[in-house]
C-alpha positions in Angstrom: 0.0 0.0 0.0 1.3 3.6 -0.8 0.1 6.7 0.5 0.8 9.7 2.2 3.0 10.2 4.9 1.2 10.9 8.3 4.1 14.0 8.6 2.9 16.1 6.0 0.0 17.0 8.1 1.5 17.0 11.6 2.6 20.2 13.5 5.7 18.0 14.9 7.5 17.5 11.7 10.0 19.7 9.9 10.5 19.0 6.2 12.9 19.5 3.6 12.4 19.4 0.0 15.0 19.9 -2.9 13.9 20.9 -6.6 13.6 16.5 -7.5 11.0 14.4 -6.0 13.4 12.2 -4.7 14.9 15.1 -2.7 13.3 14.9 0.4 13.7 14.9 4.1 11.7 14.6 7.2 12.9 15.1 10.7 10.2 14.7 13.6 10.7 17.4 16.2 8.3 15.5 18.9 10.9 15.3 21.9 14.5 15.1 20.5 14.9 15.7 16.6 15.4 13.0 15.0 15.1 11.9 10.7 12.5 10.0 10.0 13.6 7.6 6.7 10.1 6.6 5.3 6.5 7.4 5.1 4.9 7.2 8.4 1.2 5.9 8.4 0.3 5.8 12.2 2.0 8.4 14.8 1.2 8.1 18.0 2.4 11.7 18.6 0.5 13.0 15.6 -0.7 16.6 16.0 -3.1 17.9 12.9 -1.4 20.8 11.5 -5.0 21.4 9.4 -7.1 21.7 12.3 -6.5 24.5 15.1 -4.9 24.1 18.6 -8.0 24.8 22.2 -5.3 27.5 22.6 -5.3 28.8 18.9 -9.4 28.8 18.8 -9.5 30.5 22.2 -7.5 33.6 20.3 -10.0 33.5 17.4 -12.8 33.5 20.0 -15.0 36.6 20.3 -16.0 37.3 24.2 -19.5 38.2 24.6 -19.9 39.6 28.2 -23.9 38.7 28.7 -25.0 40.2 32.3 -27.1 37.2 34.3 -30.7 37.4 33.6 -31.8 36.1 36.8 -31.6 38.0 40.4 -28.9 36.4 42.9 -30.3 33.6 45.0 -30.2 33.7 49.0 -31.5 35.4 52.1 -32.2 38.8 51.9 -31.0 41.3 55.0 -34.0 41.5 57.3 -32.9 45.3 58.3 -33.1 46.2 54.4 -36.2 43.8 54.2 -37.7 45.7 57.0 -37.2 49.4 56.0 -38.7 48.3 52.3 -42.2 46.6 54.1 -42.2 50.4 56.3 -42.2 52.6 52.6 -44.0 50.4 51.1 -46.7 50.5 54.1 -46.7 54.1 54.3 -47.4 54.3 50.6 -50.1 52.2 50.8 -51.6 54.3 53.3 -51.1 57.9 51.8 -52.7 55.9 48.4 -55.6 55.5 50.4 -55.9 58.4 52.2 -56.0 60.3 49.0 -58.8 58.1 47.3 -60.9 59.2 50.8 -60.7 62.6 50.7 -60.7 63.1 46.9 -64.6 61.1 47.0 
């Protein structure tokens, strides 16, 4: 079987090519350099040069800063809760008052 090699794709691989097809070298640069002295088919270390890195697609990303839609969760302060139920009381009251004396 003949086919490509596996390094012409990978990021890991560094190659050389003269003006003859026959000129042609490939050294992997996973690790410690070394030559590589024919066409690879499986890599275990093989790193698709075609397809971008999480770190490379994190830079292309646009940041959309949406604000929450829902209010925080929890307990609310009962001196905060308090003075709120006295205005809103008092509101009520003065609401009614007017509807009396304006009949």
């Amino acid at each position: 079987m003949e086919g490509e090699s596996l390094c012409r794709t990978c990021r890991h691989a560094h190659i050389q090519r003269g003006y003859r097809q026959t000129e042609e070298v490939i050294f992997c640069g996973y690790g410690i350099m070394r030559a590589v002295r024919f066409k690879v088919a499986e890599c275990t270390d093989f790193l698709d040069k075609t397809v971008p890195t999480r770190y490379e697609m994190n830079q292309m990303a646009y940041l959309i800063n949406v604000e929450p839609a829902r209010k925080r969760s929890g307990f609310v302060n009962t001196v905060g809760f308090t003075a709120q139920l006295a205005e809103g009381e008092d509101e009520e009251d003065e609401d009614e008052f007017d509807s009396i004396a304006n009949e």
